[in-house]
N, CA, C and O atoms as a DFTB+ gen file, in Angstrom:
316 C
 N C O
     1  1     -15.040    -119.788     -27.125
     2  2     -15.666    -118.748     -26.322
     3  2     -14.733    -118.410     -25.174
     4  3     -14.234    -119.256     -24.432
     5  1     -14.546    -117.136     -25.093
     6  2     -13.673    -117.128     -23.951
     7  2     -14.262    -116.551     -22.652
     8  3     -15.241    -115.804     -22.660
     9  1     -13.657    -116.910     -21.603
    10  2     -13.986    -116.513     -20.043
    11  2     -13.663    -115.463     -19.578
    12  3     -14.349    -115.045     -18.646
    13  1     -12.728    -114.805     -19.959
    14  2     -12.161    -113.598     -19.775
    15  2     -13.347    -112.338     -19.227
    16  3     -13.976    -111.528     -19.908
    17  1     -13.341    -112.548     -17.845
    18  2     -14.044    -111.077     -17.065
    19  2     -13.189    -109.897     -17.266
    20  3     -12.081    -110.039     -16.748
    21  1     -13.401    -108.613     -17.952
    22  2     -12.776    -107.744     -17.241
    23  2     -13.062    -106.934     -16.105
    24  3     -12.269    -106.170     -15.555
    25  1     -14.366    -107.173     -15.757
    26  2     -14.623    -106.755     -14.405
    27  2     -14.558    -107.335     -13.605
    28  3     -14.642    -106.685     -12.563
    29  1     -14.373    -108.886     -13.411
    30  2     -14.258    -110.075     -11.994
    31  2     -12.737    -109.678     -11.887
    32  3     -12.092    -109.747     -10.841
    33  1     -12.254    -109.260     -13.087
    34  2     -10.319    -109.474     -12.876
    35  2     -10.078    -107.474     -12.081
    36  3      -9.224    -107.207     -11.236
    37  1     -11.140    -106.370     -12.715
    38  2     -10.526    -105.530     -11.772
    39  2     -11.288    -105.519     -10.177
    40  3     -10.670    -105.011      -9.241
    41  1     -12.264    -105.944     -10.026
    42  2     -12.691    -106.306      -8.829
    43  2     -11.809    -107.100      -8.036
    44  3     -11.674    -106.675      -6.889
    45  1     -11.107    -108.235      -8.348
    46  2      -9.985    -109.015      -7.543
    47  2      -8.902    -107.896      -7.055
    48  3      -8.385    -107.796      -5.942
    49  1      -8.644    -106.797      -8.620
    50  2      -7.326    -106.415      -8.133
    51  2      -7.715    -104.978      -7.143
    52  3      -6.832    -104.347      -6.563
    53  1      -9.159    -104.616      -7.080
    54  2      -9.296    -103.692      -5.876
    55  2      -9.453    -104.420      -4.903
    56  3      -9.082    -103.834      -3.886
    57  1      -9.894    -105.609      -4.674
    58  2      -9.922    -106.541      -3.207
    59  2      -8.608    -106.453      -2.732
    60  3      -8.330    -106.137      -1.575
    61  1      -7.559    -106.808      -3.859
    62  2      -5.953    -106.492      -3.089
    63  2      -5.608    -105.228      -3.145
    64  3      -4.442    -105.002      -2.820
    65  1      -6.087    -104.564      -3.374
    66  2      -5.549    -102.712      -3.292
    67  2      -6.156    -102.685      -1.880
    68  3      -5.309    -102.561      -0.995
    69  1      -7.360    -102.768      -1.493
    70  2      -7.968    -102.532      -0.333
    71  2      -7.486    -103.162       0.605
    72  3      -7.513    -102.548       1.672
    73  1      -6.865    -104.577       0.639
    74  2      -6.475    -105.443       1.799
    75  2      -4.797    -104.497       1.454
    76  3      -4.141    -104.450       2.495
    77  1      -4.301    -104.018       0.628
    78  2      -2.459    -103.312       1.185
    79  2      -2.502    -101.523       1.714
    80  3      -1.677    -100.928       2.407
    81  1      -3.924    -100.947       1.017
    82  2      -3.575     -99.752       1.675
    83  2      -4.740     -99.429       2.781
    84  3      -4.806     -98.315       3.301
    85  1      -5.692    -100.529       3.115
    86  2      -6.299     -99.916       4.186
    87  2      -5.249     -99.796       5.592
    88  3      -4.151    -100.259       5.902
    89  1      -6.042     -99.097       6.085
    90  2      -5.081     -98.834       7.770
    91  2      -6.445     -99.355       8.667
    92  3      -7.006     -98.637       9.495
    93  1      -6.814    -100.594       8.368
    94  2      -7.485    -101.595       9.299
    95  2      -6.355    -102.275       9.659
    96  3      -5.353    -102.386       8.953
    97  1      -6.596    -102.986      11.368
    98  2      -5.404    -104.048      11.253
    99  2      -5.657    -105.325      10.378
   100  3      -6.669    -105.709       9.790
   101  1      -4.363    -105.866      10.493
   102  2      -4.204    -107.126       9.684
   103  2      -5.872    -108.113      10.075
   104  3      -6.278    -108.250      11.229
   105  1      -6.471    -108.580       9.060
   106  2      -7.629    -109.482       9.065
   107  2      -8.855    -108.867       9.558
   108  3      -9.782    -109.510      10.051
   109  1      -8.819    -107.110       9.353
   110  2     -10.024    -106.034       9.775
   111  2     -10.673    -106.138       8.177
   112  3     -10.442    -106.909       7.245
   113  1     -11.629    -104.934       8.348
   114  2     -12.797    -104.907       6.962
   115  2     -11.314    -104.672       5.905
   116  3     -11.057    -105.482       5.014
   117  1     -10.670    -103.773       6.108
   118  2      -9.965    -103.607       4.808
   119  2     -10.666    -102.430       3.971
   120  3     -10.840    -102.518       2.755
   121  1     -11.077    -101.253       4.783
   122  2     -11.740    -100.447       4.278
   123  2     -11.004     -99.695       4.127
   124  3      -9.972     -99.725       4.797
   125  1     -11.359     -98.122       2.627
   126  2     -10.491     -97.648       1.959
   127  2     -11.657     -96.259       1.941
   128  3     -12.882     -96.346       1.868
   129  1     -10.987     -95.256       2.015
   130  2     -11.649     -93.682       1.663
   131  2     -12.397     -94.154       0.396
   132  3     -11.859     -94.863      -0.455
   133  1     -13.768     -93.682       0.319
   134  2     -14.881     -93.757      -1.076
   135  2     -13.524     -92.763      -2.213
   136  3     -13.410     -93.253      -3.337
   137  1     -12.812     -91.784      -1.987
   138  2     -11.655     -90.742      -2.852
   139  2     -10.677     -91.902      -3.267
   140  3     -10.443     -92.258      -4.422
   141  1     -10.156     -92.419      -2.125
   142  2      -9.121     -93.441      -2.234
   143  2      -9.204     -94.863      -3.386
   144  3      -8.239     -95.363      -3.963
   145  1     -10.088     -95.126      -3.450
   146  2     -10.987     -96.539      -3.905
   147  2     -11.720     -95.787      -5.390
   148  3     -11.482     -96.319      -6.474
   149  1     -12.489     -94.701      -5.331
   150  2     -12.887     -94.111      -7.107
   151  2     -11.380     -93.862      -7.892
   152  3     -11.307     -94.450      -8.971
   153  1     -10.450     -93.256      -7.589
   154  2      -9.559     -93.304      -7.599
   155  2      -8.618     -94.354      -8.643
   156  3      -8.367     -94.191      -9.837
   157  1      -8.255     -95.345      -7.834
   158  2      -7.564     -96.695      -8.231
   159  2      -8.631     -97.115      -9.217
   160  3      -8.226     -97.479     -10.321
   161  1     -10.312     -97.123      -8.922
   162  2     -11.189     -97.852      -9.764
   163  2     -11.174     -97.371     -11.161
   164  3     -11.131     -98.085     -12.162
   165  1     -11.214     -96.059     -11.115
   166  2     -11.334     -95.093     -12.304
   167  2     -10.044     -95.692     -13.306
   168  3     -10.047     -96.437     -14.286
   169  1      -8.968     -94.989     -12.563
   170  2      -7.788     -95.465     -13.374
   171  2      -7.383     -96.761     -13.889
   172  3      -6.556     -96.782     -14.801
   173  1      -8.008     -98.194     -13.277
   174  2      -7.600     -99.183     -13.413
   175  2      -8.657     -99.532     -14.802
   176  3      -8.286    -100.136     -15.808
   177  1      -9.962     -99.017     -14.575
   178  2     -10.795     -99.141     -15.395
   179  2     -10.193     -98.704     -16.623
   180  3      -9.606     -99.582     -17.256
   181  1     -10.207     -97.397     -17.163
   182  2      -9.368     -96.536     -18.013
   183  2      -8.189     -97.148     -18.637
   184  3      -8.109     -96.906     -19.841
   185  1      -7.091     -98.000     -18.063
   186  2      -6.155     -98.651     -18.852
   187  2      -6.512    -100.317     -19.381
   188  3      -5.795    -100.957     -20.150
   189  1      -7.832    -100.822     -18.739
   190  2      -8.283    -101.872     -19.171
   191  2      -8.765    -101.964     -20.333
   192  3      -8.504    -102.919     -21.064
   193  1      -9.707    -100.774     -20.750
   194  2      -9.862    -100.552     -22.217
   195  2     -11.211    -100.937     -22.418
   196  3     -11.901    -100.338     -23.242
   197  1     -11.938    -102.478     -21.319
   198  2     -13.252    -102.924     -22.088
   199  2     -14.395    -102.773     -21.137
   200  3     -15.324    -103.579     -21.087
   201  1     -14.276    -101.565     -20.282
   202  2     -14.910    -101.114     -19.027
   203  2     -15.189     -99.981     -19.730
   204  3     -14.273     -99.215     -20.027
   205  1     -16.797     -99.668     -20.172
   206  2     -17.187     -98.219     -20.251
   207  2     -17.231     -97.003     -19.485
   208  3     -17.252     -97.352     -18.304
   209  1     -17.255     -95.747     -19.568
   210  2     -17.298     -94.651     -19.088
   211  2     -18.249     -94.962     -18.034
   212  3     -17.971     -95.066     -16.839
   213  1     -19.278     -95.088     -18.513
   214  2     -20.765     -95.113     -18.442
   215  2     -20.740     -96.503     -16.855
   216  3     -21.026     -96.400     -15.661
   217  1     -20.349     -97.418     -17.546
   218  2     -20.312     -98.491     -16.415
   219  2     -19.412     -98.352     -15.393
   220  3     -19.641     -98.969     -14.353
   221  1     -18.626     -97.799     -15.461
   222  2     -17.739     -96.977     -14.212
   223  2     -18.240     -96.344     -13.816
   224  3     -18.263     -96.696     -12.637
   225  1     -18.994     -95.157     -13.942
   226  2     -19.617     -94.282     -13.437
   227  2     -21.146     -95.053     -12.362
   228  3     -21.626     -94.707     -11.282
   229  1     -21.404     -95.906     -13.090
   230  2     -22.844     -96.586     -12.475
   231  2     -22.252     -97.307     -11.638
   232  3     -22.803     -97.230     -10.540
   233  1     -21.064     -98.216     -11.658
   234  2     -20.656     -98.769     -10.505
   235  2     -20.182     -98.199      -9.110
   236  3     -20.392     -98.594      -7.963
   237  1     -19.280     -96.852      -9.746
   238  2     -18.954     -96.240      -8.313
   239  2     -20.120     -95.304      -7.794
   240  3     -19.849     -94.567      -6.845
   241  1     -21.651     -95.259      -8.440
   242  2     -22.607     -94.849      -7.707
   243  2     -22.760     -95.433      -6.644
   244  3     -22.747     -94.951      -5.511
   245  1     -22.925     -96.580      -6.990
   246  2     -23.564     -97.994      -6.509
   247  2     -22.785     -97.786      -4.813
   248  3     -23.316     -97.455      -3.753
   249  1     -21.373     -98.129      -5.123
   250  2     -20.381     -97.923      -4.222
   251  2     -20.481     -97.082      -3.005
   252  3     -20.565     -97.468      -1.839
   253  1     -20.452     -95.501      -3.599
   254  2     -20.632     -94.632      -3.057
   255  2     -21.961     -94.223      -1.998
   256  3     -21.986     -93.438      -1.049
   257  1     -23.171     -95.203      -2.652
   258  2     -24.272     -94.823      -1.437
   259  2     -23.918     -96.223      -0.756
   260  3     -24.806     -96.476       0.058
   261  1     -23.366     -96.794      -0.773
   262  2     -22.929     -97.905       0.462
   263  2     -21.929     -97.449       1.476
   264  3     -22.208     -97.478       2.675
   265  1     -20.570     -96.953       0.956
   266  2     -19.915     -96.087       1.218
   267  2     -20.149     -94.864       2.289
   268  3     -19.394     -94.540       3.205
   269  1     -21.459     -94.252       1.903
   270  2     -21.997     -93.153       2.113
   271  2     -22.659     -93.325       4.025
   272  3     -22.650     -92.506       4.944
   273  1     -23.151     -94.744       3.951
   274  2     -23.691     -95.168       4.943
   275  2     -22.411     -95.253       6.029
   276  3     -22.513     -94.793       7.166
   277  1     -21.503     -95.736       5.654
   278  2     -20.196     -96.124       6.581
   279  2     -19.222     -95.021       6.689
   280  3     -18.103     -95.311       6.265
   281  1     -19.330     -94.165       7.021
   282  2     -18.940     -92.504       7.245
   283  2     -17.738     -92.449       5.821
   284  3     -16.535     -92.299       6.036
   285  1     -18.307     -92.596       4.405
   286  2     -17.483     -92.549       3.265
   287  2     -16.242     -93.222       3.493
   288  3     -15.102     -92.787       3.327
   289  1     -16.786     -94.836       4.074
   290  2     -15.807     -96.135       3.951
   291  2     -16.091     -96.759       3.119
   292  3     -17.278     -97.083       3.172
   293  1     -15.202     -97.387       1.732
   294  2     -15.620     -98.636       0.859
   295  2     -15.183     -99.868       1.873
   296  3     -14.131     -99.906       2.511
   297  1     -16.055    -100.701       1.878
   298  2     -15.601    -102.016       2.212
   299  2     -15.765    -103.299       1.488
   300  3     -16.882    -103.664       1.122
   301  1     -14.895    -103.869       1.307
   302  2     -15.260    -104.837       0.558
   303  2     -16.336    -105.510      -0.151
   304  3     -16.543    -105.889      -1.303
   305  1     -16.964    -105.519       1.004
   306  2     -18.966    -106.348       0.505
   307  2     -18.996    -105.479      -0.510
   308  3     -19.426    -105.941      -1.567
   309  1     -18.670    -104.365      -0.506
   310  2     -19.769    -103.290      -1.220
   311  2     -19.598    -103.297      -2.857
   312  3     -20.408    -102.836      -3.662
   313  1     -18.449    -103.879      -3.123
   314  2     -18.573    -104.787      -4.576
   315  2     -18.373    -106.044      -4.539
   316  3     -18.457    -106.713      -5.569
């Protein structure tokens, strides 16, 4: 049986997208434009192959009304 997440593994690699291109200082939220963050998510999703349309789309809802609250900031918590 294997362990293999493909969503725990692209969730890690937006935690490090968000900690190199936010313009928080060093050890701030690490927050990223809701554009900036669908973005990287979409595309990273898309070359992974075992991430549906459908479940991308429901996740960056999810995102986006969290997002939505923090003047259209993703921050980390928010996945």
């Amino acid at each position: 049986i294997s362990c293999w997440n493909p969503m725990q593994s692209l969730l890690s690699s937006m935690k490090q997208a968000c900690e190199i291109l936010t313009r928080d200082p060093e050890g701030g939220a690490a927050r990223l434009p809701f554009e900036t963050f669908s973005f990287l998510y979409s595309y990273l999703a898309s070359i992974d192959g075992e991430i549906s349309e459908a479940e991308t789309a429901a996740f960056l809802q999810g995102v986006k009304e969290q997002a939505d609250k923090h003047s259209g900031l993703v921050l980390i918590r928010h996945f």
